[in-house]
Structures are given as C-alpha cells and as structure tokens.
N, C-alpha and C positions, 0 to 999 in steps of 0.2 A: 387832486380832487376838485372835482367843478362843481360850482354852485347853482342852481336853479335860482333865477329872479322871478317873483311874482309883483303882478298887478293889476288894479281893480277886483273884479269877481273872482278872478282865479288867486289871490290875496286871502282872501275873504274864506272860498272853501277850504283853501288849504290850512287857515287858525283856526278855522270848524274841526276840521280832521283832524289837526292836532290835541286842540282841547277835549275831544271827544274821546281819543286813546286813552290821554292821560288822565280823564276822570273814570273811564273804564276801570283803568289799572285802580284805581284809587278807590275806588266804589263799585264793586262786581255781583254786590248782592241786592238790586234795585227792586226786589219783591219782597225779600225779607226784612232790610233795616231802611229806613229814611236817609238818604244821603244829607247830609249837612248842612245844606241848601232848600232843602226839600218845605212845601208850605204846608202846613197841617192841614186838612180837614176836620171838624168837626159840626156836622149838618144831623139837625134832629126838625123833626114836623110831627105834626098831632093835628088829629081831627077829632069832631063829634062822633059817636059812633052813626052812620050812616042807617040805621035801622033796619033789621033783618030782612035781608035776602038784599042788598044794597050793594054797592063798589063805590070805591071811592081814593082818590091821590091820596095817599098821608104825607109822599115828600118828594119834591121836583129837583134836581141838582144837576145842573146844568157845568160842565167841564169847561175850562177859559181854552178859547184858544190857540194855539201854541204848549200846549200841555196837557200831559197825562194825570190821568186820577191812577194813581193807586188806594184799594178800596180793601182794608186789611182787615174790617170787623164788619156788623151791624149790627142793628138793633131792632125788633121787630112785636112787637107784644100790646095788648091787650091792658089797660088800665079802668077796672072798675071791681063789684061784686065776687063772687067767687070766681076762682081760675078758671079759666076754660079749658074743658074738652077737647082731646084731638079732634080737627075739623070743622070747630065750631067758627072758625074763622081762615080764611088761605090767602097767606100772602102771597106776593109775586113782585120780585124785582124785574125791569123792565128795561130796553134800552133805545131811544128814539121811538117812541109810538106811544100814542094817546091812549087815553083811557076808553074811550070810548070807541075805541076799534082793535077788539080781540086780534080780529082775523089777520090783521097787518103787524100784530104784536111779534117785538122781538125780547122772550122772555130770556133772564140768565141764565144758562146754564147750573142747575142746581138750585135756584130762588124761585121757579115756579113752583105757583098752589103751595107752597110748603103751610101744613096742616097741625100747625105747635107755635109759638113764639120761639121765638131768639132772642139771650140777654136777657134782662131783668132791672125794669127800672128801680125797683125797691132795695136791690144786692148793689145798683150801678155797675152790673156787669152787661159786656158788649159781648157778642157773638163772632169769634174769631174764626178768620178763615185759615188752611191747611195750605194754600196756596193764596195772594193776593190777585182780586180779580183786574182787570186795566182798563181804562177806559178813553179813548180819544178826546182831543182837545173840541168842542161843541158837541159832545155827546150827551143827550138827554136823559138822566138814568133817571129812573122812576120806580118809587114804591106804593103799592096799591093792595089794595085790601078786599074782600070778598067776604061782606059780614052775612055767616047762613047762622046762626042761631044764635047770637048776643045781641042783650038791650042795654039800654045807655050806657057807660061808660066813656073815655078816647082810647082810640089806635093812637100809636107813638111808633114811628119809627126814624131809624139814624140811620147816617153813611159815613164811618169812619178809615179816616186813612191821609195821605197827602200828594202833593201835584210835583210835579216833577217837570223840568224842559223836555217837548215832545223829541227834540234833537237829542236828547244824551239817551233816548233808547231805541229808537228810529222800528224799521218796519222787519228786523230781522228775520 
C-alpha cells in the first residue's frame, strides 16, 4: 500500500476534506438541530410605530463572514392597543436590499407582506419554521414593516437561530 504525501495547500485541502466527512458523518442534520459548535442567534429590534401608511427596518442582521445563518424561528408582531387585524400591518423579511428600494428587493420566500404577526411577545413564543431558512456569510437579512392601519404602539421583530462554518455545508 503506498502512501500519498501532501504539502502546503494541497496539506491544507486535504484536513478540509477530511474534517468535513467526518463532521458530515457526525452531524448530518444541519437544519434541524445545531451542531455542537454551532453559535446561537438571538437578534430582536423594535421600532416606534412608523405612523400609518409608513415603512419602516425593525431589524438589520447582518451574517459574519465565513459563515451560515441558520434561521429556525422568528418573531414578528405588533406591541400596543388592541390586536390587530389581518393586514392592518405586512411584514416582509428581506435579503440584501434596502428599504428604500422595493423594486431591487429580494424578498424571502414565504416572509413577504405576510398580513398577521408571528410569535407572541406576551406567550414569548417564536414563530418556528418547517424547514430552517440559510443564509450566506455578509448576507443582509432585513425585517421591515408596512404600517396601513395602526397608531402608536412598537413593531418587534427577531431572527432566531445559529451560524455555523460556511465550509462544513459548502454549495451543494
């Protein structure tokens, strides 16, 4: 049996490749549970209510480089007077693209205009997702607000979940 010597960069890929297997095999469900290493998330923002017919950020969360958001919950809801009405506010999660420019918007799949809250800050329950959504390392995810019929109160919203090395899930 003959051996393969490595060195330098070719060193280097190859204890990628290997660590990469072996935490595969060890960790095969990187949507559903947090691997062991994994860094929590927990990102909440609040605004004034923006004043009817108004937009406005409630929450900026920016991804580190070199790493994945896994984003397993959120939080989205309405703090003041009586509950509100379907529509009486639409949120929309957001990914890379300012507030100020719809037309360039890259909304989530399933997070836009949604027309109800998610979660409950009074229960401190989170809005769990079915599948966890992913997000690349400098990815700008953004939750934003669309006030058409409430007065004072705060918007509240969260981004729950955790970061993981962009390498141990690569671009499969």
């Amino acid at each position: 049996m003959s051996r393969q010597t490595y060195t330098g960069v070719d060193l280097v890929e190859a204890a990628e490749t290997v660590m990469l297997q072996r935490w595969r095999e060890l960790w095969p469900y990187i949507h559903v549970y947090p691997p062991p290493d994994a860094i929590p998330v927990h990102e909440i923002g609040y605004i004034a209510n923006p004043g009817q017919g108004g937009t406005a950020e409630v929450l900026r969360y920016q991804v580190q480089p070199g790493l994945r958001f896994i984003m397993q919950a959120i939080l989205q809801v309405w703090v003041g007077g009586a509950a509100p009405a379907p529509g009486d506010a639409l949120w929309t999660v957001s990914v890379n693209s300012d507030v100020s420019s719809s037309v360039q918007s890259m909304p989530v799949n399933g997070l836009s205009n949604v027309p109800v809250p998610l979660g409950s800050v009074e229960a401190g329950n989170k809005w769990p997702f079915e599948r966890a959504y992913e997000f690349k390392g400098q990815d700008v995810v953004r939750s934003v607000v669309d006030n058409v019929n409430l007065i004072d109160g705060f918007f509240v919203s969260g981004f729950f979940g955790y970061l993981v090395p962009d390498l141990l899930i690569g671009d499969d």
